[in-house]
C-alpha positions as CSV (number, residue, x, y, z in Angstrom):
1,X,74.4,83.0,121.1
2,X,71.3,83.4,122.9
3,X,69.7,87.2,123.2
4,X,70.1,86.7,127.2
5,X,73.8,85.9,126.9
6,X,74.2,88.8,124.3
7,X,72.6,91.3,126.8
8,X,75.4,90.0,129.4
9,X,78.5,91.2,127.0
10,X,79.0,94.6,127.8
11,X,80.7,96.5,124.8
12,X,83.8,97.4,127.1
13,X,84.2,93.7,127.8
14,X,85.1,93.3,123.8
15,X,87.8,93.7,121.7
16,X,89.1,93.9,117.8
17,X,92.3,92.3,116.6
18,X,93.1,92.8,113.0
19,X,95.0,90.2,111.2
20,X,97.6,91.3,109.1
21,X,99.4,89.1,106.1
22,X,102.1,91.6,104.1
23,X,101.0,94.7,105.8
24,X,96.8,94.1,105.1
25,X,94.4,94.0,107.3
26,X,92.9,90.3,106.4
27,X,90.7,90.0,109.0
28,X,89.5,91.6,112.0
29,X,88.8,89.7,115.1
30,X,85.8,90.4,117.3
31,X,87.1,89.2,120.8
32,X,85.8,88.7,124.5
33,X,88.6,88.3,126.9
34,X,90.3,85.4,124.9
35,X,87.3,84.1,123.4
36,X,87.1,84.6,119.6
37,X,83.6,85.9,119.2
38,X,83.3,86.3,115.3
39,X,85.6,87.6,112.2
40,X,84.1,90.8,110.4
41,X,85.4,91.1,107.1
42,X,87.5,94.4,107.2
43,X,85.5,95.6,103.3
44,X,82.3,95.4,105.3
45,X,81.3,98.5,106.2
46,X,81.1,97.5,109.7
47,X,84.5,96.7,109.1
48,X,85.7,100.1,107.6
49,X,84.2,101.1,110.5
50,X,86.3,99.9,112.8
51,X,89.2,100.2,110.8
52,X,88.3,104.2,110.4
53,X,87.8,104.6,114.5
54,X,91.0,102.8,115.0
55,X,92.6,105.5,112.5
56,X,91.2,108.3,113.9
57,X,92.4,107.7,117.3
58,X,95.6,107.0,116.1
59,X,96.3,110.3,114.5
60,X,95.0,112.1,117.2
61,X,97.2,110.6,120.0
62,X,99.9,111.6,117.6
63,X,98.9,114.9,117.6
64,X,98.3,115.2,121.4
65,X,101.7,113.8,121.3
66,X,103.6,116.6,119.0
67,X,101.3,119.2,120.5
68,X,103.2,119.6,123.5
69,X,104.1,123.8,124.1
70,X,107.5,124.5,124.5
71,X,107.0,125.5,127.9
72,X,106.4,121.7,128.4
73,X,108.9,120.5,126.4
74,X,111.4,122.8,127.9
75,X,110.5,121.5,131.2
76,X,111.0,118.1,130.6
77,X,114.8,118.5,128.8
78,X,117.3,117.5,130.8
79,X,119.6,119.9,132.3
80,X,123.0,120.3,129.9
81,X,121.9,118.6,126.9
C-alpha cells in the first residue's frame, strides 16, 4: 500500500477482529470496513497490545456496569417486585 493511500486511512475507519479456535485468540484481523487489511499475530507485541486494550475496556464497562448507587438502581426497579 502506497504511503499516500496509508495517509487516507484514518485510525477510526479501522477495525480488529480476533479469531478464535477452542476459546484462543488465533489471529487477529486488522480490518477497514470489510476489507481485510493484514493479520497481526496475537504473541506479537503489537498483538498483546491490542489484546490488553481490548481487556481493559472490557473490565471497565463491567465496572461502570456494577457501579451503579443504589439510588440508581432503586430508581430503575419496578414498582412491586
Amino acid at each position: 500500500m502506497s504511503e499516500v493511500a496509508q495517509s487516507e486511512i484514518s485510525p477510526e475507519q479501522k477495525t480488529y477482529s480476533a479469531v478464535e479456535k477452542n476459546g484462543v485468540v488465533m489471529a487477529i484481523w486488522e480490518m477497514v470496513g470489510n476489507k481485510h487489511i493484514r493479520t497481526i499475530d496475537p504473541r506479537s507485541r503489537e498483538g498483546k497490545a491490542l489484546l490488553a486494550h481490548y481487556q481493559s475496556q472490557k473490565e471497565q464497562q463491567q465496572k461502570e456496569e456494577t457501579s451503579e448507587s443504589p439510588a440508581e438502581n432503586a430508581a430503575n426497579a419496578t414498582p412491586g417486585s
